[in-house]
C-alpha positions as CSV (number, residue, x, y, z in Angstrom):
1,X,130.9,31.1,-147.7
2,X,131.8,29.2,-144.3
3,X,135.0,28.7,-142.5
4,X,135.4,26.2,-139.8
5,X,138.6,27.5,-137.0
6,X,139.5,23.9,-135.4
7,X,141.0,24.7,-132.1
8,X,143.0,21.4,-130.6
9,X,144.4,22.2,-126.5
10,X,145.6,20.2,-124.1
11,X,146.9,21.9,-120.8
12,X,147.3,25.0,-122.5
13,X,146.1,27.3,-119.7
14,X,149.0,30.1,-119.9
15,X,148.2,30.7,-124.3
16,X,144.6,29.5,-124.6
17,X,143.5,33.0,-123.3
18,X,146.0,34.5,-126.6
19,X,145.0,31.9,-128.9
20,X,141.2,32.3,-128.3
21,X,141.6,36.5,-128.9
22,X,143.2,36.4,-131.8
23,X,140.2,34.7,-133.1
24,X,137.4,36.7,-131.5
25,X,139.9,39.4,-134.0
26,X,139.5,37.2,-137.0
27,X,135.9,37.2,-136.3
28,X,135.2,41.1,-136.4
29,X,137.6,41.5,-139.0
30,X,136.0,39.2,-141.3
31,X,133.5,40.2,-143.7
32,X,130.8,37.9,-145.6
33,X,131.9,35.0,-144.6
34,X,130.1,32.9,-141.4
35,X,133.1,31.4,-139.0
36,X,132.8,28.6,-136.7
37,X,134.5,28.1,-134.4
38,X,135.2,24.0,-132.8
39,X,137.1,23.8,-129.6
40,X,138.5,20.3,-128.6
41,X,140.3,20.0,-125.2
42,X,141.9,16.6,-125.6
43,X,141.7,16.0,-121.4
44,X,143.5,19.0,-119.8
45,X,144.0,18.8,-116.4
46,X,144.9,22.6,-115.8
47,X,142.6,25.4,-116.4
48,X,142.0,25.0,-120.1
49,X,138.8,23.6,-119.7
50,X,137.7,26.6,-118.2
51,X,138.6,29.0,-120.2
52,X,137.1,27.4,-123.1
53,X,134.0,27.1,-121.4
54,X,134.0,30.5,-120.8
55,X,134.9,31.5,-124.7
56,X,132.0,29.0,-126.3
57,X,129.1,30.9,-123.6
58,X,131.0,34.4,-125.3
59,X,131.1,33.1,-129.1
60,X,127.6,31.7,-130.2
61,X,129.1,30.2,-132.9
62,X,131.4,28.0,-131.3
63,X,130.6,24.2,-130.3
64,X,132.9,22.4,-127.7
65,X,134.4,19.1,-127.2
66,X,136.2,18.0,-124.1
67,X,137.8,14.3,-123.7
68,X,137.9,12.9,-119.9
69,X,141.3,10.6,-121.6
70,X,144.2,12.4,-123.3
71,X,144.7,10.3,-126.9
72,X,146.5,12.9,-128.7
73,X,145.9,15.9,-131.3
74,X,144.8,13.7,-134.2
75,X,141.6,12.3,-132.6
76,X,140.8,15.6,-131.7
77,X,141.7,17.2,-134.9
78,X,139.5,14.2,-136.7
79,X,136.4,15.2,-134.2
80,X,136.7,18.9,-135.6
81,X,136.6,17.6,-139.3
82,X,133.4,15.5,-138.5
83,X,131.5,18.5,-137.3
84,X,132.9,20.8,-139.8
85,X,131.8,18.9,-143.0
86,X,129.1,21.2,-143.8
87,X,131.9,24.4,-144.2
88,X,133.2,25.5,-146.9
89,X,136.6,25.6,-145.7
90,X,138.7,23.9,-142.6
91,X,141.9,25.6,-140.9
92,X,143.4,24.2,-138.2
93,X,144.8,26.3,-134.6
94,X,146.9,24.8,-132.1
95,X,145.7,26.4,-128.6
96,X,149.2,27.9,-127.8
97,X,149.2,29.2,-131.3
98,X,147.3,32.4,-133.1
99,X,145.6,33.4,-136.3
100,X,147.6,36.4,-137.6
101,X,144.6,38.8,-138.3
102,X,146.3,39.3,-141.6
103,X,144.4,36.5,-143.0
104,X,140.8,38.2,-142.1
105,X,142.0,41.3,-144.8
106,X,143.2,38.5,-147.3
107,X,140.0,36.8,-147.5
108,X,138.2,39.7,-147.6
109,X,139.9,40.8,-150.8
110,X,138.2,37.9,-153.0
111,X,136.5,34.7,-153.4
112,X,137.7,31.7,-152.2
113,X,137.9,28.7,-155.3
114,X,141.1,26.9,-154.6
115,X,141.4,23.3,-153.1
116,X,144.3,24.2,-150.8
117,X,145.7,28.0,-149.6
118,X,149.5,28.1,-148.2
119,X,150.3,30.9,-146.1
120,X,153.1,32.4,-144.5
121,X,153.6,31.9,-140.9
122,X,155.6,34.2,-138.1
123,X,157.8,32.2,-135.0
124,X,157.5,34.1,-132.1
125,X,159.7,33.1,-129.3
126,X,162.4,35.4,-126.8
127,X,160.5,38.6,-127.4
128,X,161.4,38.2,-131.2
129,X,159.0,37.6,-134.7
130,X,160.3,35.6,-137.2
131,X,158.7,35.4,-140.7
132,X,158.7,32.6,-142.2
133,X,158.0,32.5,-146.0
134,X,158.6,29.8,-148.6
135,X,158.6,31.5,-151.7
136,X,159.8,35.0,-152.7
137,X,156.3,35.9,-153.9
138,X,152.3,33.8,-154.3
139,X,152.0,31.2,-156.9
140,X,148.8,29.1,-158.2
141,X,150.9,25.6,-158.1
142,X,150.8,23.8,-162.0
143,X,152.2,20.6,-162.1
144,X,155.8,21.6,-163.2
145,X,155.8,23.8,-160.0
146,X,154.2,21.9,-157.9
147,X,156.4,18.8,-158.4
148,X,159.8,21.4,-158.6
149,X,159.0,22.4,-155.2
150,X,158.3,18.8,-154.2
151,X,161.7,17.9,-155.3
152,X,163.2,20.8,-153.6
153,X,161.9,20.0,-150.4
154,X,162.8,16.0,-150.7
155,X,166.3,17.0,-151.3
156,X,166.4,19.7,-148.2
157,X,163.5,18.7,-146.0
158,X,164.5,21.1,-143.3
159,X,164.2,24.2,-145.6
160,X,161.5,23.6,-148.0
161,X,159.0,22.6,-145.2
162,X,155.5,24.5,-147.1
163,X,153.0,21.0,-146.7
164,X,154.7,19.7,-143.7
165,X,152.6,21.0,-141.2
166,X,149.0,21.1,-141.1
167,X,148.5,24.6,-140.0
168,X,148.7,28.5,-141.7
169,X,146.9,26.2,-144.1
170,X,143.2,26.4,-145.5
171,X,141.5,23.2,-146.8
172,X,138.2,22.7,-149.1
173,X,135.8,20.9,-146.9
174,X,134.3,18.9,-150.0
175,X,137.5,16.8,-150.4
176,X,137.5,15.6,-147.2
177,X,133.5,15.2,-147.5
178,X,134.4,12.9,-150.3
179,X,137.4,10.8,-148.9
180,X,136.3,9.7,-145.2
181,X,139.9,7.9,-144.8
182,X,141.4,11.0,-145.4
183,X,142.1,12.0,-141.7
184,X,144.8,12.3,-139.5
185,X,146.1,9.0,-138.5
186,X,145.6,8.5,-135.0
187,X,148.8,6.5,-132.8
188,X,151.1,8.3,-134.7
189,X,152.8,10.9,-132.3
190,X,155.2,13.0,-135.0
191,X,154.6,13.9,-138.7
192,X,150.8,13.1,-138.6
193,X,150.3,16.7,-140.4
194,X,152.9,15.6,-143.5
195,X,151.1,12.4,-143.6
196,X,147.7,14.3,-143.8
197,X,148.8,17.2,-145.8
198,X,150.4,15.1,-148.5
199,X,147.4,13.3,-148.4
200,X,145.1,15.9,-149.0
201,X,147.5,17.3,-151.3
202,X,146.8,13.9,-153.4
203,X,143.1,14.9,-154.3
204,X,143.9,18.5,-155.2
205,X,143.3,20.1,-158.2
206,X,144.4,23.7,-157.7
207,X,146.5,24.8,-154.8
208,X,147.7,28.0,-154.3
209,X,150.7,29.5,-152.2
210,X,150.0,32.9,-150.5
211,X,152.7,35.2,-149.3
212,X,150.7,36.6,-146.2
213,X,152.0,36.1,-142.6
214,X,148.5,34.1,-141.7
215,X,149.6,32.7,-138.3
216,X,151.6,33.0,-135.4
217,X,153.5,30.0,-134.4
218,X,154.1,30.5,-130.8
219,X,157.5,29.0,-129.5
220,X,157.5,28.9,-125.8
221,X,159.4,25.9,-125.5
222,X,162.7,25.3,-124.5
223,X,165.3,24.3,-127.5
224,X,165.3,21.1,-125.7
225,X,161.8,20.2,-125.7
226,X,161.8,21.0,-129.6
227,X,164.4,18.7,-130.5
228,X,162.9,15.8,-128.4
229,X,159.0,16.2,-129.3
230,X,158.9,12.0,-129.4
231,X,161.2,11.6,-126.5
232,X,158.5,9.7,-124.0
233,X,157.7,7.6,-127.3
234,X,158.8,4.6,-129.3
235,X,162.0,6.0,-131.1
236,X,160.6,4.0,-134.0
237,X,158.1,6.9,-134.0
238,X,160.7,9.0,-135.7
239,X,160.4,6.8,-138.5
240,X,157.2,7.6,-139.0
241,X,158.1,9.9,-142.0
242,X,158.6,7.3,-144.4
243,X,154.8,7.2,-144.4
244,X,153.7,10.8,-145.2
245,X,156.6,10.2,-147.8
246,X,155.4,7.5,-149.8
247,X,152.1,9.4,-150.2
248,X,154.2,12.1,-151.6
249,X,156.0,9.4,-154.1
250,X,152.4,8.6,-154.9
251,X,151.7,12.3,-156.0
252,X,154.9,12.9,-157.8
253,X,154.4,9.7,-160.2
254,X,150.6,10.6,-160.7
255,X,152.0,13.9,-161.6
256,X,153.8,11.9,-164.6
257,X,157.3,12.6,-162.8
258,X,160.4,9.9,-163.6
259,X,159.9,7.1,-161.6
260,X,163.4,6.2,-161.2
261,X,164.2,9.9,-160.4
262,X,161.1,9.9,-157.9
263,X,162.7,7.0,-156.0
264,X,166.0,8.5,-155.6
265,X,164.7,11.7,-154.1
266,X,162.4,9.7,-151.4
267,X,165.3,7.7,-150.6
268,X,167.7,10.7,-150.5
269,X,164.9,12.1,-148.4
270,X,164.7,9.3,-145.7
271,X,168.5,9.3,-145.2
272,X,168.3,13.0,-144.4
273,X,165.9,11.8,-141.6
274,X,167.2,9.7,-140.5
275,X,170.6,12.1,-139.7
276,X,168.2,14.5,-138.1
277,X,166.4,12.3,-136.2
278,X,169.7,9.8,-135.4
279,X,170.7,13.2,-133.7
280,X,167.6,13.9,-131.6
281,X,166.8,10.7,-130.2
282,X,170.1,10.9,-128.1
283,X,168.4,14.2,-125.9
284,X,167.6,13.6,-122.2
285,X,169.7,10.2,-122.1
286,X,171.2,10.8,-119.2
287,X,172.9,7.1,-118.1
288,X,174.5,4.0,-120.1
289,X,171.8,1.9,-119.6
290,X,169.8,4.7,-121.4
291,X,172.2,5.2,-124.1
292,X,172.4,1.2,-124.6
293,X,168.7,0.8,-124.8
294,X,168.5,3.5,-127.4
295,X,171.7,2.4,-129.3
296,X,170.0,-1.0,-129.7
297,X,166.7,0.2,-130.8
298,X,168.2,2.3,-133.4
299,X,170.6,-0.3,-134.6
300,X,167.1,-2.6,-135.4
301,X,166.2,0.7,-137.6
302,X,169.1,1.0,-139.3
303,X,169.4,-2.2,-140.2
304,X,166.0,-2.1,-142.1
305,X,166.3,-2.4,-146.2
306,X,164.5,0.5,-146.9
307,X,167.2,2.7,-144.2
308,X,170.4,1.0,-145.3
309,X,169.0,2.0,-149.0
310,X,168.7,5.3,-148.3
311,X,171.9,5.8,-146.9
312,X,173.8,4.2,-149.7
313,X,171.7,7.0,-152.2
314,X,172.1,9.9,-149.5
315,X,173.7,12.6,-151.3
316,X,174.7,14.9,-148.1
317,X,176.7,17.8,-150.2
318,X,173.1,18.2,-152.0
319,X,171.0,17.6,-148.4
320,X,173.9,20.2,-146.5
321,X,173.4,17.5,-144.1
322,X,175.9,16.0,-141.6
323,X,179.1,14.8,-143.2
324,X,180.6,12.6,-140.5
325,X,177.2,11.1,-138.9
326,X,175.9,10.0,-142.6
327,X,179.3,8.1,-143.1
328,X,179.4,6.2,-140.1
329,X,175.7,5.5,-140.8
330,X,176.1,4.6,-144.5
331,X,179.4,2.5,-143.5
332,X,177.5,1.0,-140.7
333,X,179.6,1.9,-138.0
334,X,176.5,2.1,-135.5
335,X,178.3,2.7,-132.2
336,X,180.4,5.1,-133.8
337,X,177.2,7.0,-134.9
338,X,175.4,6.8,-131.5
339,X,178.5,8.4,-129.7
340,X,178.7,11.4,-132.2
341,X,175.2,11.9,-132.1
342,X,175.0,11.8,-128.4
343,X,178.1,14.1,-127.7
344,X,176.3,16.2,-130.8
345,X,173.4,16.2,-128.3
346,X,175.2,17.1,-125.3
347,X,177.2,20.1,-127.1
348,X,173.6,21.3,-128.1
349,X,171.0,21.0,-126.1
């Protein structure tokens, strides 16, 4: 049995160190099973490079990869799978993140057989842990509860977030052996991992939910930064969701579920989106020439078919979404919409 620990950085000097010891942790804990270990620096200019130098002369076992011209966490992410294809077993680390040495005494318990393994994650941010777990106890997904939890999470996409991210996740190397476009799409700058993880998701047969705190999702931004992670990119990026959500729709109607019913709930979904995002665009526009240029370029997007439909299917009661802001969307009262949203912004952030 292998396991292959992708590491993605990119000027992640002040965490690397954190990141990099909680795996030399993994590593002793671990029993029977080899570990590699691929480090990717997508073109720090700090000292990551350095300390990742230092960790691959340390760890035999680890090859690394360093970019001279930053092109985002996908490409590296895609680099790590190439040169893990021979594993057993993929799981993916962000450098300011950590492997929660929980997982080490998991595996050690049994053998690995499942396509996909959900774990539990912790947020650690202001001298606080935060657990974070989906389910009230581990499940082996079927295809009722697979698609029930789908469903759940299409009607409040903020709470049942499980596949959304592609870390505190462990993936069966074979599958993507098998399906060479199944990779992270690279030029999309937000919900890449949804788009990959309901892709993978796609060729599953068995995938299992695990309630143990497997990683350590470290928060050390500020709670503006985390509301505007696409801010220095197209705001059509945003919209990038409806992607990763039609591979979902594709998985719920090979799964035999209503088509009609499947529709509703990926249009319900959207519309939720699009409030959450609607409000997060407006952070760090700080003129009228800025809040013009984005009013425009989000009045293009919600003019689209497929955006319009979604709002006139949005149930917000069932999303326990924003009232006022999904009216004066669904009504199309644009400007009306931009001002709440920004003064929504403002208030918040």
């Amino acid at each position: 049995m292998s396991i292959a620990i992708i590491v993605t950085t990119f000027n992640n000097a002040d965490s690397i160190s954190k990141c990099l010891n909680s795996i030399k942790l993994f590593i002793k804990r671990i029993e029977n099973i080899d570990t590699r270990i691929i480090l990717i620096d997508d073109a720090s200019i700090d000292n990551t490079p350095k300390i990742l130098l230092e960790f691959s002369r340390e760890i035999s076992s680890t090859d690394l990869k360093r970019y001279k011209k930053n092109k985002g966490v996908s490409r590296s992410r895609n680099y790590g799978i190439s040169e893990s294809l021979d594993t057993d077993y993929i799981l993916f680390v962000d450098g300011d993140d950590e492997i929660n040495i929980n997982l080490a005494d998991y595996l050690n318990k049994g053998k690995l057989v499942n396509d996909l393994y959900a774990f539990d994650f912790s947020i650690v941010g202001n001298k606080k842990e935060i657990q974070q777990s989906h389910l009230e106890s581990g499940i082996i997904f079927n295809d009722k509860s697979i698609s029930e939890y789908l469903f759940s999470y299409l009607i409040k996409p903020n709470k049942k977030s499980m596949f959304v991210s592609c870390w505190a996740k462990m993936y069966k190397t074979k599958i993507l052996k098998n399906n060479v476009k199944l990779r992270f799409k690279e030029g999309m700058k937000i919900n890449e991992d949804a788009l990959f993880v309901f892709s993978f998701i796609r060729k599953c047969k068995i995938i299992e939910y695990v309630n143990v705190l497997a990683y350590k999702y470290n928060d050390n931004s500020t709670l503006i930064d985390r509301a505007s992670f696409a801010v220095h990119s197209d705001v059509t990026q945003f919209f990038s969701i409806i992607s990763a959500l039609r591979q979902l729709r594709f998985y719920l109607i090979e799964k035999r579920q209503n088509i009609d019913y499947v529709n509703s709930k990926i249009y319900h979904c959207i519309a939720a989106y699009t409030c959450i995002y609607s409000n997060r665009a407006w952070v760090r526009v700080s003129s009228f020439s800025e809040f013009l240029n984005l009013f425009y370029e989000l009045k293009k997007i919600y003019k689209k078919t497929i955006i319009k439909k979604s709002l006139g299917i949005y149930n917000v009661n069932e999303a326990k979404g924003d009232k006022v802001l999904s009216f004066f969307l669904k009504h199309q009262f644009f400007l009306m919409a931009a001002i709440i949203s920004f003064i929504k912004s403002l208030k918040r952030y």
